[in-house]
C-alpha positions in Angstrom: 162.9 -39.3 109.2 161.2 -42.8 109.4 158.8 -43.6 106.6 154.9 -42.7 107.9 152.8 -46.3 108.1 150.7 -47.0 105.8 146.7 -47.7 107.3 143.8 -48.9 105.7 142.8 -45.4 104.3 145.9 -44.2 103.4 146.9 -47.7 100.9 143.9 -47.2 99.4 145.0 -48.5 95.6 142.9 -46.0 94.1 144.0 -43.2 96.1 147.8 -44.6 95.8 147.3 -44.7 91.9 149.1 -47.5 91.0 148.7 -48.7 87.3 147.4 -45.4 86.2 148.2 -44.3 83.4 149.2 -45.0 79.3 151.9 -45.6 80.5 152.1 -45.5 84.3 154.3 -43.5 85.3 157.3 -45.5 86.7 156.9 -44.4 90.5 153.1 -46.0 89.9 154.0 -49.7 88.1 153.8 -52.9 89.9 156.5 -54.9 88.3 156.6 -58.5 88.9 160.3 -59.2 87.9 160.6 -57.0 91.3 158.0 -59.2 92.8 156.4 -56.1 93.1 153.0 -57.8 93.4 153.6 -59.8 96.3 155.1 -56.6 98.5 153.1 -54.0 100.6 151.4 -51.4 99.7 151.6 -52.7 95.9 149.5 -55.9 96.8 146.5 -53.3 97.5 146.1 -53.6 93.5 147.9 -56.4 92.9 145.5 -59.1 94.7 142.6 -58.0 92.5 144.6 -58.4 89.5 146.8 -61.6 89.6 146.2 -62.5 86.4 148.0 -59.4 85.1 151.5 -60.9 86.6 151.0 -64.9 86.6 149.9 -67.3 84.3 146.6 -68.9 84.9 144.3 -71.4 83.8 140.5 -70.7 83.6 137.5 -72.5 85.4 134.3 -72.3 83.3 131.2 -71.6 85.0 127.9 -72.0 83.2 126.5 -69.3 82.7 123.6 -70.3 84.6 124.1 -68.4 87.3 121.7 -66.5 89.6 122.8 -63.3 91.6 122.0 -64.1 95.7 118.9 -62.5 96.8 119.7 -58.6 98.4 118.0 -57.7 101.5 120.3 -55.0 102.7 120.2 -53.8 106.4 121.4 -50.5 107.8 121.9 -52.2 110.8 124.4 -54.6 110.1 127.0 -51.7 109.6 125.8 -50.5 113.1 127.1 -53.8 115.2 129.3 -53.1 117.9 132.2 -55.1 118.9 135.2 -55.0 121.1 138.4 -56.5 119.5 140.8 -58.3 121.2 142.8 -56.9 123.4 141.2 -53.5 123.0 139.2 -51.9 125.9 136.2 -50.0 123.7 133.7 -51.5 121.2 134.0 -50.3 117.6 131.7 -50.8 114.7 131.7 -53.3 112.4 131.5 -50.8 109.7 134.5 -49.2 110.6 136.8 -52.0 111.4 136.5 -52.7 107.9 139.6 -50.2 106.9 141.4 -51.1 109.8 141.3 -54.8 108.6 142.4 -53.5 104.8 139.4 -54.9 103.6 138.8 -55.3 99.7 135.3 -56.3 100.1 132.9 -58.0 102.0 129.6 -59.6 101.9 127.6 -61.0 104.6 124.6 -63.5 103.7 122.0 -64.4 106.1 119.4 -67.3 105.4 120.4 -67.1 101.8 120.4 -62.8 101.4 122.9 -60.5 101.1 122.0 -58.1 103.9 125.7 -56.5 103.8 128.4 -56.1 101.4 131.0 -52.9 100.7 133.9 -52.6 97.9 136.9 -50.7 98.7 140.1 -49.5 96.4 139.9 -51.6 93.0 137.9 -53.9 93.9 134.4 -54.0 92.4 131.4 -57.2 92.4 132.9 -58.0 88.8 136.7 -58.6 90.2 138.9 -61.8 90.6 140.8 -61.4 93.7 143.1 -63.6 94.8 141.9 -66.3 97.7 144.9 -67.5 98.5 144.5 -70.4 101.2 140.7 -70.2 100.8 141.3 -72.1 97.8 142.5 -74.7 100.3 139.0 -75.7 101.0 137.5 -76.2 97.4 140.1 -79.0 97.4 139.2 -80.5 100.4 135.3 -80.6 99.5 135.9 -81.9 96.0 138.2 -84.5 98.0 135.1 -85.5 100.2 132.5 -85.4 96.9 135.1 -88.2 95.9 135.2 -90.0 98.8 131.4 -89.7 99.3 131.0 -91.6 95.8 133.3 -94.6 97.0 136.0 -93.1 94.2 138.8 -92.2 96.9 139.7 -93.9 99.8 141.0 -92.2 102.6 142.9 -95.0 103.9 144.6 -95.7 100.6 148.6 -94.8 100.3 149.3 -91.9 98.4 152.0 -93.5 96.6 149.3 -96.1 95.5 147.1 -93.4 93.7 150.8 -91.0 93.2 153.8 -93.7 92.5 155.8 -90.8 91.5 156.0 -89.3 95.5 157.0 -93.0 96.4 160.5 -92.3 97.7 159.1 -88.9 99.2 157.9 -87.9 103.0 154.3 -88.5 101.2 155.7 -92.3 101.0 153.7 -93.9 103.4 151.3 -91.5 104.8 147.6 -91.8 103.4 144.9 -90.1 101.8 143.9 -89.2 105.5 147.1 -87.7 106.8 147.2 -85.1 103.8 143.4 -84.3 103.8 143.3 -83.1 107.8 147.2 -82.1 107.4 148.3 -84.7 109.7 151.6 -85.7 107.5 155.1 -85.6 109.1 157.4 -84.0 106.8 160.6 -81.8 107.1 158.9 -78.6 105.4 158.1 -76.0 107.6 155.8 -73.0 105.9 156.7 -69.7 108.3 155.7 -66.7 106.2 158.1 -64.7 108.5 161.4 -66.9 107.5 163.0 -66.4 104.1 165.2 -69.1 104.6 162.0 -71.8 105.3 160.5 -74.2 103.3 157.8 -71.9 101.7 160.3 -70.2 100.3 161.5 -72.5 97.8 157.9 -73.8 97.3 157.4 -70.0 95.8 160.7 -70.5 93.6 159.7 -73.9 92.2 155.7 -72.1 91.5 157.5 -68.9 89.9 155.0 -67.1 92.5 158.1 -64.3 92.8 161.3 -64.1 90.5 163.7 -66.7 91.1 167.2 -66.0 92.6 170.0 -65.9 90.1 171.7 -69.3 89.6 168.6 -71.1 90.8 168.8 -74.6 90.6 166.2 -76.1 92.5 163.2 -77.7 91.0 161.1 -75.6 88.3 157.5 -77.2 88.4 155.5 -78.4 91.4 155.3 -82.0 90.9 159.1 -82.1 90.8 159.6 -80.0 94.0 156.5 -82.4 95.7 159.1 -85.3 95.2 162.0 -83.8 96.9 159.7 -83.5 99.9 161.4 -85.2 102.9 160.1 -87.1 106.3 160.9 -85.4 109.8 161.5 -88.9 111.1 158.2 -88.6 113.3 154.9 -91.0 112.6 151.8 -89.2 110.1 148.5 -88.9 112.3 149.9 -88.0 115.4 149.2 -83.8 115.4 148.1 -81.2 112.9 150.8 -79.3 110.9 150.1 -76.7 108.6 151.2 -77.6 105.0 150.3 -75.6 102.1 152.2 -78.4 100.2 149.8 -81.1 101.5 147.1 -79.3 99.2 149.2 -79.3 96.2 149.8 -83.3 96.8 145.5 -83.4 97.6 144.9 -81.7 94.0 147.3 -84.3 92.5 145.5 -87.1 93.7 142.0 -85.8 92.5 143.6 -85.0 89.0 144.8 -88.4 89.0 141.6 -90.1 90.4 139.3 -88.2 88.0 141.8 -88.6 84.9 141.7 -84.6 84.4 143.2 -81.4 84.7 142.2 -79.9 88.4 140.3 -76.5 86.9 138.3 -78.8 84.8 137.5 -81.0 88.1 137.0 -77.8 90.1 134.9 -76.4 87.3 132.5 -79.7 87.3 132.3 -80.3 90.6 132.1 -76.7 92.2 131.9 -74.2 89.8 128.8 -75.5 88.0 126.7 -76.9 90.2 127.2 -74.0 92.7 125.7 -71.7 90.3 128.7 -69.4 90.2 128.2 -66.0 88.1 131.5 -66.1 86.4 134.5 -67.9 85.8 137.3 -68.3 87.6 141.0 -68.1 87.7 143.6 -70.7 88.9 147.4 -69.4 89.0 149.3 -72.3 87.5 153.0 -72.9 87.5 155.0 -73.4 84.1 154.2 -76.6 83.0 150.8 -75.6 84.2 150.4 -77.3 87.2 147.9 -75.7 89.3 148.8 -73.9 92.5 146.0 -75.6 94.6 147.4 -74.5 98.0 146.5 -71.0 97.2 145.9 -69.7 93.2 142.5 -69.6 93.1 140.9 -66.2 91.7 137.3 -65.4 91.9 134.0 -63.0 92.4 133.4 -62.2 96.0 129.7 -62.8 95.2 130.8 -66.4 94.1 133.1 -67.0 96.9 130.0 -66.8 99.6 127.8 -69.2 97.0 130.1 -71.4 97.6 129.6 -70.7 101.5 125.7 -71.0 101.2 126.3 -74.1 99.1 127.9 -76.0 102.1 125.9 -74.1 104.9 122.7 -75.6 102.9 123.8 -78.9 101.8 123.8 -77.8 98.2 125.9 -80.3 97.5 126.2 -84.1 98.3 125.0 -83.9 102.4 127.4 -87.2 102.9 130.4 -84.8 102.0 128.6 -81.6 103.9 128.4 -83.7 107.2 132.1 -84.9 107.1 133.5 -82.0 106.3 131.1 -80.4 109.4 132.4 -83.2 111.6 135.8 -80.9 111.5 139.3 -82.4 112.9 140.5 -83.6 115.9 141.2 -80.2 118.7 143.6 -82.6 120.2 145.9 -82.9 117.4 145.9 -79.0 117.0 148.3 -77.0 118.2 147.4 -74.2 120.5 151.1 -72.8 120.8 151.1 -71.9 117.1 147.6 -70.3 117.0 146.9 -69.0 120.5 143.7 -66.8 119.5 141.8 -70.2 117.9 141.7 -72.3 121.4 140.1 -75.1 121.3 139.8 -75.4 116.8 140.6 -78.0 114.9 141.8 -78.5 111.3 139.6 -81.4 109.1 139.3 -82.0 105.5 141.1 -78.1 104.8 138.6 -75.9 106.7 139.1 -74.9 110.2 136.4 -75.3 112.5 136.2 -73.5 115.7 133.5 -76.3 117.8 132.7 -72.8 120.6 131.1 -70.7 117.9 128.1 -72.1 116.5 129.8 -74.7 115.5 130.9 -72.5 113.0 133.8 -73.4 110.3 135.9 -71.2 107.9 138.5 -71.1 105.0 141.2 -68.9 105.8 144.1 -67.3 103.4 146.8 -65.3 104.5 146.5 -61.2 104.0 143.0 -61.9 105.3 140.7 -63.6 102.9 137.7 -65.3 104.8 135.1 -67.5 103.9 133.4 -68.3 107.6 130.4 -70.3 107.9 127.9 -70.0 110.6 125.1 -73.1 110.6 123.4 -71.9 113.6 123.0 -68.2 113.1 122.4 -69.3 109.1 125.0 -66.5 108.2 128.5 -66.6 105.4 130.6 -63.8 105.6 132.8 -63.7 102.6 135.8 -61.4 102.6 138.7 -60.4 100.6 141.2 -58.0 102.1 145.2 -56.9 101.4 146.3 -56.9 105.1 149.7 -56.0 105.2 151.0 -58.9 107.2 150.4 -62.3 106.0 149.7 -64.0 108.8 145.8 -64.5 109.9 146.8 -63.5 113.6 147.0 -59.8 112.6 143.4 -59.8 111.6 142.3 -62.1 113.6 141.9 -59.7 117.0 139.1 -57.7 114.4 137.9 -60.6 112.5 136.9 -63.4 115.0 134.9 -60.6 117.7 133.4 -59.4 114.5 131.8 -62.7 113.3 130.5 -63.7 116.8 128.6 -60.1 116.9 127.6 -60.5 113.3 126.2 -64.3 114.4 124.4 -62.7 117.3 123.1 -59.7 116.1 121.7 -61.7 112.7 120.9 -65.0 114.6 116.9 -66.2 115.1 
């Protein structure tokens, strides 16, 4: 008989029982030599417990830290919403296990007016961001740029001599900020054989195959990156390894390691409760594109940070200015029509003007300026990709925006 799927109830971590135990049983361990962590249904305990199977490096907060203002509303769980491609509204409360949601919180003009924990996950947990962490880089990129300390235009192998003879040759500051570059890497979550796939072998993300060969750290895998042939600048490509080269340049720029950076320019002056985690690799090299571990609660003071102009308004505006929609490519991401990709947020320009940080399996950070609403979101969806959430997701944040908006 085939195997029964899995849903959003049925994973449930807790319920599953994985990790229970003195000793777990052996049916109930999550073993990372097996790569266990990264594989459905495992990942519903794994996510909110990454530091239990990779190496990481810790970004201080200051223990300064205020808790946002709660204003809970029973009638937030009551908005109604059709997902795409369905025929009958459902509410948001319940689309919440049918996106495998870990937890959510939704702040409006500065108050937490929703938020719900599922499986293992709790207000005190470090889940995994994945892609979210994306964005950090790309607002401590404009903070730099802001102060005159990094210029866009520069070459990145005149701030990174060591990616000289690299596809990162001649593109700029710019091309790898918006994601514009024109390399022969291609990042399809669905293709063991693509590029992403020795990216995760170089991190040590997931056991490496026997006899592997290939390079061991990040920085040496970033030099084997090769040229497509094509000009930088002429169209967005997604490129988790842009990020990795972005976080290089601001290490290099500020003269420290990345967490520290991240820790001084986000982490602190955000107000962030607790610390965070970064997943590095083994020469501790941090996995920028997608390592970062952190409090939900955090995760959304970072969103009301930038919906606010917390931080520098210079960087704020530029990085609200988005991308250009005619360099995206509406093939690839058919429900995001009309988006754009700037400075490692996507922006949608039709909602709002509203702006996110996405990471595959579902993690959300989604800004709305007009309706004065973050929605911050951490979830285990079994397929990576942000199209299998997105149907649920996206209908859900434009009801949220109405319902909540003055």
């Amino acid at each position: 008989m085939p195997q029964e799927l899995l849903d959003g109830r049925s994973s449930d971590p807790a319920l599953m029982g994985w990790m229970k135990g003195n000793p777990p049983p052996p049916e109930r361990r999550i073993v990372p030599s097996r790569a266990d962590h990264m594989r459905f249904p495992m990942i519903r305990w794994s996510y909110s417990n990454m530091r239990q199977f990779l190496p990481t490096v810790r970004i201080a907060a200051s223990g300064k830290g205020s808790p946002l203002p709660r204003a809970t509303r029973a009638d937030v769980a009551e908005v109604r919403f059709v997902p795409t491609g369905q025929a009958d509204p459902i509410r948001f409360e319940e689309s919440l296990v049918e996106g495998f949601t870990d937890g959510i919180m939704v702040v409006h003009r500065g108050e937490v007016v929703f938020e719900r924990w599922f499986g293992v996950t709790g207000p005190e947990t470090r889940h995994i961001a994945f892609s979210v962490t994306k964005s950090f880089v790309g607002t401590i990129a404009r903070l730099l740029i802001d102060e005159g300390r990094l210029d866009p235009s520069n070459s990145v192998s005149s701030i990174l001599p060591e990616l000289a003879q690299s596809g990162y040759g001649n593109a700029t500051v710019a091309h790898v900020l918006d994601m514009t570059t024109a390399l022969d890497f291609s990042e399809d979550y669905g293709d063991p054989s693509s590029g992403i796939g020795a990216y995760s072998a170089a991190l040590g993300l997931t056991p490496r195959p026997e006899g592997y060969a290939g390079p061991r750290d990040l920085c040496s895998f970033l030099a084997g990156i090769r040229g497509d042939g094509s000009a930088h600048g002429a169209k967005f490509t997604y490129r988790t390894i842009n990020t990795e080269v972005l976080a290089w340049i601001i290490a290099r720029v500020e003269d420290k390691p990345f967490a520290t950076v991240l820790s001084e320019r986000i982490w602190q002056p955000c107000g962030m409760l607790g610390d965070g985690d970064l997943i590095v690799d083994e020469i501790g090299t941090p996995f920028a594109g997608g390592g970062l571990n952190l409090r939900l609660e955090d995760l959304a003071k970072f969103g009301e940070a930038i919906r606010t102009g917390k931080l520098p308004q210079g960087a704020i505006d530029a990085i609200r200015g988005g991308g250009d929609p005619a360099k995206f490519d509406p093939v690839r991401y058919p429900q995001l029509g009309g988006w754009s990709y700037g400075s490692q947020w996507w922006h949608s320009h039709n909602r709002n003007g509203a702006f996110s940080a996405r990471g595959i399996h579902g993690q959300t950070l989604w800004i709305d300026p007009a309706a004065e609403m973050v929605v911050a979101r951490f979830a285990s969806h079994p397929t990576a990709a942000n199209g299998a959430n997105d149907p649920w997701s996206l209908p859900a944040w434009a009801a949220l925006a109405a319902h909540l908006k003055p």
